[in-house]
C-alpha positions, 0 to 999 in steps of 0.5 A: 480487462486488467488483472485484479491488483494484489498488494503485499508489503513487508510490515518489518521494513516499514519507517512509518512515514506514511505515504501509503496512508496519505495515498491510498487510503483505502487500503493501508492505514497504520498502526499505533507504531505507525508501521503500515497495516494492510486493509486489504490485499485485493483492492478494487480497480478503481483503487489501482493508480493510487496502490501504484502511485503508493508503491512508489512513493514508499521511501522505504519500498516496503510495498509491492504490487502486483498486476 
């Protein structure tokens, strides 16, 4: 079994370009700023590749995941 993915981003460096958003859906979305919002940091498993595949399509690599 995997261990539980936990999710943090620093919301001061976000450009807003959004590939979070168009990635993972269920778990960033944005502000009215456009700056990313995390709707949770514990995202279910199925979840994971998407977080992952977020992480690194972030032009500003705002996110981290861990596990």
């Amino acid at each position: 079994m995997l261990a539980p993915v936990r999710v943090s981003v620093d919301k001061d460096l976000c450009i807003g370009a959004g590939q979070c958003v168009v990635t993972a859906p269920e778990v960033f979305d944005q502000d009215d700023d456009g700056i990313v919002e995390l709707l949770t940091d514990s995202p279910a498993e199925g979840d994971r590749d998407a977080v992952k595949e977020a992480e690194h399509v972030c032009p500003a690599r705002v996110i981290t995941v861990d596990g």
